[in-house]
N, C-alpha and C positions, 0 to 999 in steps of 0.2 A: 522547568529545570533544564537548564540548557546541556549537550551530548555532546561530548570529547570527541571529536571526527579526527585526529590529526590532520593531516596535511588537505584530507578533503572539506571545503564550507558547510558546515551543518546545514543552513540554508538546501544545498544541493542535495544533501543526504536526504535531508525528511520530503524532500519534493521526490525524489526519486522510492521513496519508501512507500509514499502516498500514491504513486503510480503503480507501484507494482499490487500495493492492496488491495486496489481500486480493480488490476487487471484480473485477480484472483476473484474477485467476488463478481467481475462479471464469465467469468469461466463457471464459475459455480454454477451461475444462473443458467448457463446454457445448456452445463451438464444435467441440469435438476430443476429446470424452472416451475414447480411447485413447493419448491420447498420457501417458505417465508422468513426475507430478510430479517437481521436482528441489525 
């Protein structure tokens, strides 16, 4: 299901979405690294 971005490429959106995910769940790990990924 493709996401209305207006004037930004969706493309750019979910790649930048995917990074910031990505960034949080390695912040998590550093803050908690016992606690087991899902």
């Amino acid at each position: 299901m493709p996401i209305f971005c207006g004037d930004v490429k969706c493309e750019d959106f979910n790649a930048l979405r995917s990074l910031v995910y990505l960034s949080v769940l390695e912040l998590e790990e550093t803050i908690n690294p016992n606690k087991i990924p899902f």
